[in-house]
Structures are given as structure tokens and as C-alpha cells.
ZAMARGU-4260 file (C-alpha; in steps of 0.2 Angstrom, whole numbers, plus 5000, padded with zeros to 4 digits):
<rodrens>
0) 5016/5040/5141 | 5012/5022/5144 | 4995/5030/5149 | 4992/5037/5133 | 4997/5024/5122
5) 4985/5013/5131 | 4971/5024/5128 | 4975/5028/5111 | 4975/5010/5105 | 4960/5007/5112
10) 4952/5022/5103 | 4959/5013/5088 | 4951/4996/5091 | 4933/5006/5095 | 4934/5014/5079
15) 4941/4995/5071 | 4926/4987/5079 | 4915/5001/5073 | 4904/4992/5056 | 4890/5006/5057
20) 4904/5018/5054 | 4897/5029/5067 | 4915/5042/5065 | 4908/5044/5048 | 4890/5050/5055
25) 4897/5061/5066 | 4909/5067/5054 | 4893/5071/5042 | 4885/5079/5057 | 4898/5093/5061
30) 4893/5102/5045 | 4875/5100/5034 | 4879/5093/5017 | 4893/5082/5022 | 4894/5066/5008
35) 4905/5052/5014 | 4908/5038/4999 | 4914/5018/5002 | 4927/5012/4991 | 4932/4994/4990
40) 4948/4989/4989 | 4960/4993/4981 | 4961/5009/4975 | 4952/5025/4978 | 4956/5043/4970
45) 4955/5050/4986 | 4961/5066/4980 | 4947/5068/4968 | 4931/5063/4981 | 4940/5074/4995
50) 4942/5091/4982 | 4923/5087/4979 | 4917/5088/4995 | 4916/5071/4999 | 4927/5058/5012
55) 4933/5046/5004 | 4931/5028/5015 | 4936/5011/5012 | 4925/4996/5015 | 4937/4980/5019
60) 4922/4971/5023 | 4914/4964/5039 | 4928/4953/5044 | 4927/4940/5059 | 4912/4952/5066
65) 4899/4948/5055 | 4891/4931/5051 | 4885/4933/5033 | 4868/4923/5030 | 4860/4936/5018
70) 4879/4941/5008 | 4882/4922/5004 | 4865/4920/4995 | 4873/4931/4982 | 4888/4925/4978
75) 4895/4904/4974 | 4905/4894/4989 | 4920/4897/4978 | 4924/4916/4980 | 4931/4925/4993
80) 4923/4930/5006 | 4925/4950/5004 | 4909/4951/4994 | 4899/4943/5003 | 4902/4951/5018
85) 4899/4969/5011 | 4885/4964/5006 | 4880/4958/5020 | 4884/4975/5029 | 4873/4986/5016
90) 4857/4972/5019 | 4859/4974/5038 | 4861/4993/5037 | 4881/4993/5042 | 4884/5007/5029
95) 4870/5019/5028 | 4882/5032/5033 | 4890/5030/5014 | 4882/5041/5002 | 4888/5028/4989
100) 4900/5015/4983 | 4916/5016/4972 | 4923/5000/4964 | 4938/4997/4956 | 4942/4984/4944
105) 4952/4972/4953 | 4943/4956/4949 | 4928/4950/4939 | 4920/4945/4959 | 4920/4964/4963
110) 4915/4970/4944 | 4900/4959/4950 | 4897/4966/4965 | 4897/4985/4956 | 4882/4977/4946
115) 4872/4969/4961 | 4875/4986/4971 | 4862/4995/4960 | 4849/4981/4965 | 4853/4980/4985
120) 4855/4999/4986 | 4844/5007/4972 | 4845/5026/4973 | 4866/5029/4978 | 4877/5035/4970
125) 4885/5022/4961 | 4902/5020/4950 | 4915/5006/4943 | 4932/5013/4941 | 4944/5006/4926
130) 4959/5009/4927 | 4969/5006/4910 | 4978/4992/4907 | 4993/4996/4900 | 5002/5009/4908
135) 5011/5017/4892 | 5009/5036/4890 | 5000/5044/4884 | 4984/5034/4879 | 4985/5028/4896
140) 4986/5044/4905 | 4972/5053/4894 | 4961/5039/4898 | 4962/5038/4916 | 4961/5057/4916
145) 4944/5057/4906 | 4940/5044/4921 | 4944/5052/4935 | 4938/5071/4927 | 4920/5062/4924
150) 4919/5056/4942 | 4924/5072/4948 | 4911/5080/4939 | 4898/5069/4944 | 4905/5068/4964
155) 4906/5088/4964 | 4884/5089/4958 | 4879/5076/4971 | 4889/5086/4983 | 4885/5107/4978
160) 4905/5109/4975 | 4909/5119/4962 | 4924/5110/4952 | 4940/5120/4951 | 4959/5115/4948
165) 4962/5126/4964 | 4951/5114/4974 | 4960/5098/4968 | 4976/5105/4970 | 4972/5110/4990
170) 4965/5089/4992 | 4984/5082/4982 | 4993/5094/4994 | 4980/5087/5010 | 4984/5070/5005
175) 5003/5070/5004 | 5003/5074/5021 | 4998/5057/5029 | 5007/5049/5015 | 5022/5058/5024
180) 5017/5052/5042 | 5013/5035/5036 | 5030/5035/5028 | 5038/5039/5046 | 5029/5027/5052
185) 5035/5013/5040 | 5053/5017/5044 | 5049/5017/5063 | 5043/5001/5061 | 5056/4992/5050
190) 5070/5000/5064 | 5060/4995/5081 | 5047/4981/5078 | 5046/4978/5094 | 5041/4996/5099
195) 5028/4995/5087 | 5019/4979/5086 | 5010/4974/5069 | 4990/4975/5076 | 4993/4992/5084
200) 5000/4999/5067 | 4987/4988/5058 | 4974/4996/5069 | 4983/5015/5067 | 4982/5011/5048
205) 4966/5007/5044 | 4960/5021/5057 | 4967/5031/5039 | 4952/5021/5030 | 4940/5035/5037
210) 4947/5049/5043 | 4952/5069/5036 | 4970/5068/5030 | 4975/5082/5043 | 4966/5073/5056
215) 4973/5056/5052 | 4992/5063/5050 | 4991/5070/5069 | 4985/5052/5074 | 4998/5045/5067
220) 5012/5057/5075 | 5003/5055/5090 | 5004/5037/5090 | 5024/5037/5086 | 5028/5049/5100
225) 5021/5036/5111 | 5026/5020/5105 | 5045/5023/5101 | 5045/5029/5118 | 5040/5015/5124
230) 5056/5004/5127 | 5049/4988/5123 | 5061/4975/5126 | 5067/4965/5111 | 5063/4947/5108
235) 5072/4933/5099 | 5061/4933/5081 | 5065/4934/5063 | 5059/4950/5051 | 5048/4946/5037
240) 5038/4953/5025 | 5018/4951/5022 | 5012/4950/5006 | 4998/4945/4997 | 4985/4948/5009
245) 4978/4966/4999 | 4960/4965/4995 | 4951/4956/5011 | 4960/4957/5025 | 4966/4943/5037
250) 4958/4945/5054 | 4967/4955/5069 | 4970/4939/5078 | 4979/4932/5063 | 4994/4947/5064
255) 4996/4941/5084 | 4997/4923/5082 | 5010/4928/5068 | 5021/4938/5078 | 5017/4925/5095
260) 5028/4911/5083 | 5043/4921/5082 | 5040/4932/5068 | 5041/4953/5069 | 5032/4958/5056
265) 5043/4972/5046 | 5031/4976/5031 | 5014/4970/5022 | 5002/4975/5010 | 4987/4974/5018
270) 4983/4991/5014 | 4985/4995/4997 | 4973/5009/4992 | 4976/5018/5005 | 4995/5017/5004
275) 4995/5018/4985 | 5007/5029/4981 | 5028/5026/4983 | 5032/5044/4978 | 5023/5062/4977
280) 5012/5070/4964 | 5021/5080/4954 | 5012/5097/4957 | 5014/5105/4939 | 5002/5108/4925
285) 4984/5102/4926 | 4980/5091/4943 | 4971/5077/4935 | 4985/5076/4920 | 4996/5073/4937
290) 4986/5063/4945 | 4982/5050/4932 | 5003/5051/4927 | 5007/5047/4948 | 4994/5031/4948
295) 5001/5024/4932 | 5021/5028/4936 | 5020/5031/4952 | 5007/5016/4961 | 5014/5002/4971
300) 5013/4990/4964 | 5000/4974/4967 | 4993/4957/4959 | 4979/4969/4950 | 4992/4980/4942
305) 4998/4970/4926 | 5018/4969/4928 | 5023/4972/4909 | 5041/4971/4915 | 5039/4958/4926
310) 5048/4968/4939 | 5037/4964/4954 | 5046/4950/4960 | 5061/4958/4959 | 5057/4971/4968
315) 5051/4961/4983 | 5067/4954/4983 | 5074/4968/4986 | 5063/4980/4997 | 5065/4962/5009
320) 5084/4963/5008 | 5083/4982/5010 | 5073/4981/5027 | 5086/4966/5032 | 5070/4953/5032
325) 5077/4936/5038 | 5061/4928/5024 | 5043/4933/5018 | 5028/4926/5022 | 5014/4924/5007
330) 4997/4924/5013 | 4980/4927/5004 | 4963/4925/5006 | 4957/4906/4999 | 4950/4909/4981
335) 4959/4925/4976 | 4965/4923/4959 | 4974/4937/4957 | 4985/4935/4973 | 4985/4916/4971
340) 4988/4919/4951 | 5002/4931/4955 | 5012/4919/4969 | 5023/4907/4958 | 5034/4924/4950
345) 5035/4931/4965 | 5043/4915/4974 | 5054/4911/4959 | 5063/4929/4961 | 5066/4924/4979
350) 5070/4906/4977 | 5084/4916/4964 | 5088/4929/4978 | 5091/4915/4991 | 5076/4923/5002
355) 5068/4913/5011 | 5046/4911/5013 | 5031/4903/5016 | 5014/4903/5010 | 4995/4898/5019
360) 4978/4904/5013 | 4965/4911/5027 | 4946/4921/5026 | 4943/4934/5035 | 4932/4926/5045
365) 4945/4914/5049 | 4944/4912/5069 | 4955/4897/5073 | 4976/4902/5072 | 4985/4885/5080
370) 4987/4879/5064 | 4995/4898/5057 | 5004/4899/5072 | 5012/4884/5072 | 5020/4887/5052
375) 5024/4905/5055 | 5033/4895/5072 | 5041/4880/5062 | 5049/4893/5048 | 5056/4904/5059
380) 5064/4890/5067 | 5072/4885/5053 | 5075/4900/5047 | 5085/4903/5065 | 5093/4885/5063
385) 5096/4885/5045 | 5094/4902/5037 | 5081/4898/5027 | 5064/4886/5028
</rodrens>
């Protein structure tokens, strides 16, 4: 078993280290007329591209692999990182596999990037999502639907798919499935941290950024067969939750040097978008109507989702207390307004909890972690000593 489990993860960190995306050529390969579109983060109808004909693939940019020279002529030395880096992949040719690009509004950097896209990739296929607003029923649900109908539409020409409820309704039913198996997954690891440690889950997880949803739910049960049998022994750390870290994501050595101070890492949000749902769609009436009503009622929550009842806080509170995290640990890429914007509400509920945290900046081309190391070190310490930092 151990033999498996070694093999599998590093399957997983080929596929991570993969910018070309070469799964996704050969994915396109097995069958002529196979159309693969990137999505940035962080939200992606996935529903509507796959009932098109098309797999649907996140692009979390280049991370500590890429040394962007071309991607940072585009963009000012106060931004993220994020943009630059995916810019730089679609210069160097890292995503010629995508047919074309998806881009949510999350921020004015990446409603930029959808406009500089037509220039450094004339020809593709091309699209900036806007999700409403306000999330109040039913002007919000008819206008995301009008949304997401228009893109299925124009997904279903490029591809040859002939659009149809029956279609759509087959893609929301493939897609609850690794919803389920990530679902296992998160319990798994918020019982036995120590059988599942957070880069192998990370890896497992963003392997989800690319693949079928049948394909990807086996993966998954494959990889918890193994790892829960692993018996790993269990260390002396605290439990905390990550959050802030959703749109660019921190580098893999980040999440080791993390758990390396003392801390097992219970829960995150690194992955929003591909994890975007807390509950299934609702499989009555017309599948657009439901899925437009799931994203506005039923979407995690994030920093780009506009709170109106100021309940995010809260409820960070208490999914910590739920998983019996000892504190949580804010970290979010240098110049992100949303996440950075979002911080001081989220640290007043917990200061009125009594829930410990901490908070540091990183990029994703971050590659020193002594300093990281030694805060995530010093709070579990005195969160150990003193129950909180």
C-alpha cells in the first residue's frame, strides 16, 4: 500500500509540475474535436463548459517555476503576481493546449487581464464572467442565468454540441460526484492530519484543476484508500485553518515549512473555484435556473463575494470551532485587495470568539520560508503554552 501511495503522489507532483498541461493534450488527443478552456480563478461554471463539450481547467498561474520577464512588462510592481505569471505562460506557449480563457470578476487586476488577452492571444475564444452583485432573488438569479445561457450557447458553436437541458443536466449530475469524493476527503483530513498531509492533498486537489469529474472522483478514492491506511504516527502540532490564500496560490514549499513549525493544517481555501459549492444543485425545473440559484445561495463564500450580512466572519469562527482548530492562520498574496481588504472582519469575529491567529503576506514565487516557518513556529508555541498567540 505504501507502494502505491508513493507512486501515486508522485503522479500528482508530475501532473503539478506540468505548465504545458500536457494531460490536457492528451486528453484532446483521445477523441478529434476535443476543446479544453482555462479559467482563472475563482470561479468557473464547470457544469456549463463540460455539457458543451468542453473541460473546463483552471490556470493558477506559473508559481515558483516560471521566471516571468515578458508577464511583468504588462502589469505595475504593485500587483500581484498572478497576472503576470499567466501572461507570461500564454507568451512562452505554456497554454496552447487551452482553446480559450474564462475570467471571472474578481478584481479590477484580472478584469485587465480579460482585456489584454484579446491582444496576446488574438483569435481564442475569449469571455469575462459577471457574476451579480447582490444576491437577492430574483433579479440576481435571471441575470446570472442570461450569463451562463449566453456562454453556453457560444461554448456549444465553437465546440459542434448541440445545446440541450438533458446535456446539462448529465454535466450537474457528473460534477456532484467529485464534489462528494472531495467532501470525503475534507472530513478525512480534519479526523487524521497526520495520515494526510496538507501538500499531498494540495497536490490531489489541484490534480481536480484538469481532469473529467468521473476520472478525478476515482483519484481521489484511490488516494484515501491509501493514505488512511497509512498509520502515520501522530505529532505534537496544533490544527488551524488557512484562509486567505484563494486566487494565487502560495508555493508547495510554503504548506511544508507550515506544517514543519508545529502546525497540521485542518482546512484552507486555496481552491475556491473548484470547491465552490457547500451544498448540491437542486435538480428541479430548468438547469441554468438551478444553477444560477446554487452559485448565489449555495457558493462558499470568499473576499470577492460581497457579504451583505456580514456573516463571513462568523462563520469562520465557527467552521474553526467545528473542526476543533486550536487557531487560523491568514495568509494572502502581497497586494491583494480583496483578501487584504477582507482581513480586519474576519479577525474581529475571532478576536470576539476567543480564536486564536496569525496573519503574513507571500507571492507565489515566494522561495525563501525561515522566516514563515519560524511565525507559524512561534504561534503554535504559544498557542501550546497559552492557548492563544
Amino acid at each position: 500500500m505504501s507502494d502505491d501511495l508513493t507512486d501515486l503522489v508522485r503522479d500528482l507532483e508530475r501532473r503539478f509540475a506540468d505548465l504545458s498541461l500536457a494531460h490536457v493534450t492528451a486528453w484532446k488527443a483521445e477523441a478529434p474535436g476535443r476543446k479544453a478552456l482555462g479559467c482563472m480563478p475563482v470561479f468557473c461554471p464547470r457544469e456549463v463548459l463540460w455539457a458543451a463539450g468542453a473541460l473546463p481547467v483552471f490556470i493558477r498561474g506559473g508559481g515558483d517555476q516560471l521566471e516571468t520577464i515578458r508577464g511583468d512588462a504588462y502589469y505595475q510592481s504593485y500587483i500581484c503576481h498572478l497576472p503576470r505569471s499567466t501572461l507570461e505562460l500564454c507568451l512562452g506557449g505554456w497554454l496552447d493546449a487551452l482553446d480559450g480563457m474564462l475570467f471571472p470578476n474578481t478584481c479590477d487586476v484580472i478584469r485587465n487581464l480579460s482585456g489584454l488577452w484579446s491582444s496576446v492571444a488574438p483569435g481564442r475564444f475569449s469571455r469575462f464572467l459577471d457574476p451579480p452583485q447582490t444576491y437577492d432573488a430574483p433579479a440576481a438569479v435571471g441575470w446570472w442565468r442570461g450569463e451562463l445561457s449566453r456562454l453556453y450557447l457560444d461554448v456549444c458553436a465553437m465546440t459542434g454540441t448541440r445545446p440541450s437541458d438533458e446535456a446539462l443536466w448529465a454535466s450537474i449530475s457528473a460534477w456532484e460526484e467529485p464534489r462528494g469524493a472531495l467532501a470525503k476527503l475534507s472530513r478525512a483530513r480534519a479526523a487524521q492530519p497526520w495520515n494526510l498531509p496538507a501538500d499531498e492533498v494540495y497536490l490531489l486537489r489541484r490534480a481536480g484543476d484538469a481532469m473529467p469529474p468521473r476520472e478525478f472522483t476515482r483519484l481521489v478514492d484511490c488516494y484515501l484508500a491509501c493514505a488512511v491506511a497509512r498509520k502515520a504516527r501522530r505529532e505534537d502540532r496544533i490544527r488551524v485553518v488557512l484562509v486567505g490564500a484563494f486566487c494565487e496560490q502560495p508555493p508547495l514549499g510554503l504548506l511544508r515549512a507550515l506544517e514543519r513549525a508545529g502546525c497540521y493544517l485542518v482546512d484552507d481555501d486555496l481552491l475556491l473555484g473548484a470547491e465552490d459549492l457547500v451544498e448540491p444543485v437542486d435538480a428541479v425545473g430548468d438547469p441554468l435556473d438551478a444553477l444560477a440559484r446554487a452559485y448565489l445561495v449555495k457558493g462558499a463564500g470568499s473576499s470577492v463575494r460581497y457579504d451583505e450580512q456580514r456573516a463571513r466572519g462568523l462563520e469562520l469562527a465557527r467552521r474553526a470551532r467545528s473542526l476543533h482548530a486550536d487557531g487560523v492562520v491568514f495568509a494572502a498574496p502581497s497586494f491583494c485587495d480583496p483578501a487584504l481588504l477582507d482581513q480586519p472582519r474576519l479577525t474581529r469575529a475571532l478576536d470576539e470568539a476567543g480564536v486564536p491567529y496569525t496573519a503574513f503576506k507571500y507571492s507565489e514565487d515566494t522561495g525563501q520560508f525561515q522566516s514563515f516557518r519560524e511565525q507559524a513556529g512561534t504561534f503554535s508555541d504559544s498557542v501550546k503554552l497559552w492557548g492563544r498567540a
